[in-house]
ZAMARGU-4260 file (C-alpha; in steps of 0.2 Angstrom, whole numbers, plus 5000, padded with zeros to 4 digits):
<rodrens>
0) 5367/4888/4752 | 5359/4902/4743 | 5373/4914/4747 | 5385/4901/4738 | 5373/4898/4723
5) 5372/4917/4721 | 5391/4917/4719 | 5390/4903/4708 | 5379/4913/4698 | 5388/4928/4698
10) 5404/4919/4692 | 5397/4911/4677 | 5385/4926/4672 | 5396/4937/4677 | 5390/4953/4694
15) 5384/4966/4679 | 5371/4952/4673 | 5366/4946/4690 | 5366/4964/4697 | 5360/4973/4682
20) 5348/4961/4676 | 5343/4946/4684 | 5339/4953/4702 | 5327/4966/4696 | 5319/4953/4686
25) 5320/4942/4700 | 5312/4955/4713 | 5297/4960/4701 | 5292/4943/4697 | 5292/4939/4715
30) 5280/4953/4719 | 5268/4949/4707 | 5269/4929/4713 | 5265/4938/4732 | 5251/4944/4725
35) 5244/4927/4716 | 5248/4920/4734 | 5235/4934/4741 | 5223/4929/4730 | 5226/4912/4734
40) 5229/4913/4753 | 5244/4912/4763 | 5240/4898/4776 | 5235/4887/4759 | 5249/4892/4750
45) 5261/4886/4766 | 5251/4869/4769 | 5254/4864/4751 | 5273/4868/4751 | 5273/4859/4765
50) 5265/4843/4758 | 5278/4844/4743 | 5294/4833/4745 | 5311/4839/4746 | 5316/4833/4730
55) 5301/4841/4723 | 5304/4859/4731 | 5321/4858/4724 | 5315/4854/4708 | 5302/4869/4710
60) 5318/4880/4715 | 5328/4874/4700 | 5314/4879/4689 | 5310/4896/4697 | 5329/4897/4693
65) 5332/4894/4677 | 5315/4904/4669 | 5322/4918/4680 | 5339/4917/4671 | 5333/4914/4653
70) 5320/4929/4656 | 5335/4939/4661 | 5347/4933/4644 | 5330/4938/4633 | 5330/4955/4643
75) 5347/4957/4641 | 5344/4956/4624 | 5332/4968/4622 | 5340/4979/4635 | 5348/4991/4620
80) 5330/4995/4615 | 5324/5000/4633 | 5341/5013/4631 | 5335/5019/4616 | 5317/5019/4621
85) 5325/5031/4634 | 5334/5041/4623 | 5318/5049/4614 | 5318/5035/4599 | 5300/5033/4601
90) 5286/5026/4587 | 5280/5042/4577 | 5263/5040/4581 | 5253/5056/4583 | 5250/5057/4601
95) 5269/5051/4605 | 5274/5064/4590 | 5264/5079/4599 | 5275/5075/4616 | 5291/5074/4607
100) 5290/5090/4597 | 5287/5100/4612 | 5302/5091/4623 | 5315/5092/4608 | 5307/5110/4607
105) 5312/5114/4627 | 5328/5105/4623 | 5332/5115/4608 | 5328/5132/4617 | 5341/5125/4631
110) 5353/5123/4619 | 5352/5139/4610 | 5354/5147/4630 | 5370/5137/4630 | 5376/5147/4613
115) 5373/5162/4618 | 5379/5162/4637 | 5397/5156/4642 | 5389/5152/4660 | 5375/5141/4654
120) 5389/5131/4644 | 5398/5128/4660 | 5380/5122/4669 | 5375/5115/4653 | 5388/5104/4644
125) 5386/5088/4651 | 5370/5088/4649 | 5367/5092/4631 | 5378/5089/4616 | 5388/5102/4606
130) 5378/5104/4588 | 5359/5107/4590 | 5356/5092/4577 | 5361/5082/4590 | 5349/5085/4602
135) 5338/5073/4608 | 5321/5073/4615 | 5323/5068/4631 | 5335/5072/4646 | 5346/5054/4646
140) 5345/5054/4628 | 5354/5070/4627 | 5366/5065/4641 | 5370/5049/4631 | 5373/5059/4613
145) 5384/5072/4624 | 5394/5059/4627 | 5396/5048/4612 | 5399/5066/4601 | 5412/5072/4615
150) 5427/5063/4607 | 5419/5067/4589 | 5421/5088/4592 | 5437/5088/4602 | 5447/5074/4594
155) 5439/5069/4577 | 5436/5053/4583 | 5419/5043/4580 | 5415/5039/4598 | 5404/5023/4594
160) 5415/5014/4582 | 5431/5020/4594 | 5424/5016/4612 | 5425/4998/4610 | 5442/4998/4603
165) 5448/5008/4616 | 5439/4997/4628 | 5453/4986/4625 | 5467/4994/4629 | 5460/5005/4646
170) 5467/5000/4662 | 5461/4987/4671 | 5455/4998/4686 | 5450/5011/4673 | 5441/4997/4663
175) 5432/4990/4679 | 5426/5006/4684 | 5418/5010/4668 | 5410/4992/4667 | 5403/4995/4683
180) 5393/5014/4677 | 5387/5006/4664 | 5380/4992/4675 | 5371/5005/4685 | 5365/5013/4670
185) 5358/4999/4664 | 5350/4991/4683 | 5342/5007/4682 | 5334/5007/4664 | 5328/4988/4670
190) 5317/4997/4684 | 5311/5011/4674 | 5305/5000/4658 | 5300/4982/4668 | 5296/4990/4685
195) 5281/5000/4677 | 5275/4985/4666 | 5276/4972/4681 | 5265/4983/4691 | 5253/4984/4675
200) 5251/4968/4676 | 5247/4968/4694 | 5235/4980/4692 | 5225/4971/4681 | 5225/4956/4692
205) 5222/4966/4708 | 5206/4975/4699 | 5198/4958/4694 | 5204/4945/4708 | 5208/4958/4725
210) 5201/4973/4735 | 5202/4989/4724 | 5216/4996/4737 | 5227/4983/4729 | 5226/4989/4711
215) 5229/5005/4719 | 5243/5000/4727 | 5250/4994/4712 | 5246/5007/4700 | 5256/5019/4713
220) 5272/5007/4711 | 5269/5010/4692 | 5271/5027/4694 | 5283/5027/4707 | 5296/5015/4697
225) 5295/5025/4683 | 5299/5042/4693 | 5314/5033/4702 | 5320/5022/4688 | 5321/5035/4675
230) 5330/5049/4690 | 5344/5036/4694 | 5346/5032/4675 | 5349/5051/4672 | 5360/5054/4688
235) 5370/5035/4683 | 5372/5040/4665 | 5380/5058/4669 | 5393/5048/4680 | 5396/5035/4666
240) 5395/5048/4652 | 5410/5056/4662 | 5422/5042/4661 | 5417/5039/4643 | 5425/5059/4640
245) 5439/5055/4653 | 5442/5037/4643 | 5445/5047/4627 | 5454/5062/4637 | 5468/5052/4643
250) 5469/5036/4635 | 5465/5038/4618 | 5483/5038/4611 | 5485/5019/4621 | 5474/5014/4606
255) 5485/5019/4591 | 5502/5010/4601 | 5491/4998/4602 | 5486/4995/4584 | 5504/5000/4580
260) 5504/5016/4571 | 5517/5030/4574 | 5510/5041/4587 | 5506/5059/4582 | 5517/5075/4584
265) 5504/5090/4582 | 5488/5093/4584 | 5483/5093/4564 | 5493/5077/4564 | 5481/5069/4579
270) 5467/5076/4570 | 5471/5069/4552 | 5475/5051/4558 | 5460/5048/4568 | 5450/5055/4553
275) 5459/5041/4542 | 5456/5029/4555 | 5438/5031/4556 | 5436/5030/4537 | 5448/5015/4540
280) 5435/5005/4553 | 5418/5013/4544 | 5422/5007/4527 | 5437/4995/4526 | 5451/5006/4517
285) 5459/5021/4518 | 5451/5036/4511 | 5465/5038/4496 | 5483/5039/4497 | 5480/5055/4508
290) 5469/5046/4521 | 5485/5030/4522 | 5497/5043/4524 | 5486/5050/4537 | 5488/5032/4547
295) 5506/5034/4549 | 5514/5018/4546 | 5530/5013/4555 | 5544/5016/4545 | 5555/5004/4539
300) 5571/5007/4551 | 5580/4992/4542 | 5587/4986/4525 | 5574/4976/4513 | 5566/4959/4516
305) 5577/4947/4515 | 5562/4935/4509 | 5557/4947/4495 | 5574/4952/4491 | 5587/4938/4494
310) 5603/4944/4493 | 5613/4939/4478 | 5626/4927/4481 | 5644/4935/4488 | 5634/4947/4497
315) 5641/4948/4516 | 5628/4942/4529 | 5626/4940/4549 | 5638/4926/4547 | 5650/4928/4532
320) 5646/4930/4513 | 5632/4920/4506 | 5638/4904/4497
</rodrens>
């Protein structure tokens, strides 16, 4: 029955949420109830679900279910902060500016290595983006900007605004693939930002209510979540930053077929129409009669409208002169 309700659940949440989201959640909330039923005592725990009727532990189960799946839609919500939270967009306080100053120092120093030595380019360019104002203070922050500048600096093409365009149009396996990296990306972000602040909290509980090796224990997970959340968000977001290039790299001119726009014949050409094409999403409108030449229209292969220009009557057509 569970395994059937977990399909259930994966269908109409869809596998990234329920994977993602919902089972981290799931997992931490559950290890902080073990240790309320520590507190508690196990044997009385048992004898009172035991007591309870069958409709009633379903109804209990139900419950349990539907917090655990709200809680997950309200994280879900609040996920793209835990990324940027990651990413080194931290409040400017003074402590927290002190320790970003110094890590966007070491990460500038790395970046200048990787201008002056073709060798640390080739080590160093998935890991940190190609302008030094780009630069983030933190290692998966400067994974992420690597790869949403990458299309900017070999294409001319804004990477946020164009990604989920070309999202679109990627093949399906291509597409499902890329979904999937981004999944792990963000099941890893979960456990380094919740992991930490579940065991917080049981930290707190342990040092009132349990033996001080309990809030021990807990304060150990803290750290150890942390550690292994934030290593498997770096090691995921350098394989999803990949097919992000690889997305731009081989599919990009899927997206100007798609939008119907005559396909580019040089490499100024490539360059000048994704430029008027960003202006063209950013702000609405072309940028001038350069920027809608840029876009390259169709041409009109055939004669004019015959809506706007009727043809005047005599005037041959598919099936004899017009009466």
């Amino acid at each position: 029955m569970l395994t059937s309700t977990l399909d259930k659940l994966g269908g109409h949440l869809g596998r990234r949420f329920l994977l993602a989201v919902w089972l981290p959640i799931v997992a931490l909330a559950s290890s902080l109830g073990c240790l309320a039923v520590t507190w508690w005592g196990w044997a009385h725990a048992v004898a009172w679900w035991s007591r309870r009727e069958a409709d009633a532990r379903a109804g209990l189960v139900l419950a349990a279910l539907a917090l655990s799946v709200l809680a997950g839609f309200i994280w879900s919500a609040r996920l793209p902060g835990a990324v940027r939270l990651l990413s080194g967009y931290w409040p400017r306080y003074p402590p927290l500016r002190w320790i970003l100053t110094r890590r966007l120092d070491h990460y500038q120093r790395l970046h200048a290595e990787m201008s002056r030595d073709p060798r640390r380019l080739a080590e160093l360019a998935r890991l940190l983006p190609m302008h030094e104002d780009d630069v983030m203070p933190t290692r998966f922050g400067n994974i992420q900007r690597a790869a949403e500048t990458y299309s900017v600096h070999r294409y001319g093409i804004d990477g946020v605004l164009a990604l989920p365009r070309l999202y679109t149009v990627l093949p399906s396996p291509f597409a499902a693939q890329l979904a999937l990296t981004a999944g792990d990306v963000e099941f890893m972000v979960t456990l380094c930002v919740l992991g930490p602040v579940a065991a917080v909290i049981g930290v707190v509980f342990s040092a009132v209510l349990l033996p001080w090796y309990a809030w021990l224990g807990c304060l150990l997970s803290a750290l150890l979540l942390a550690r292994v959340g934030y290593r498997g968000a770096v090691r995921t977001a350098l394989v999803h930053a990949e097919l992000v290039r690889t997305a731009f790299d081989v599919h990009r001119r899927k997206l100007i077929e798609a939008i119907g726009l005559q396909q580019p014949t040089s490499w100024a050409e490539e360059l000048l129409q994704w430029e008027a094409l960003g202006g063209l999403w950013l702000q609405g409108a072309p940028q001038g009669p350069a920027g809608a030449r840029a876009l390259r229209y169709p041409q009109q292969s055939s004669g004019p409208c015959p809506l706007c220009h009727p043809p005047s009557p005599g005037t041959p057509g598919p099936t004899g002169p017009t009466p």
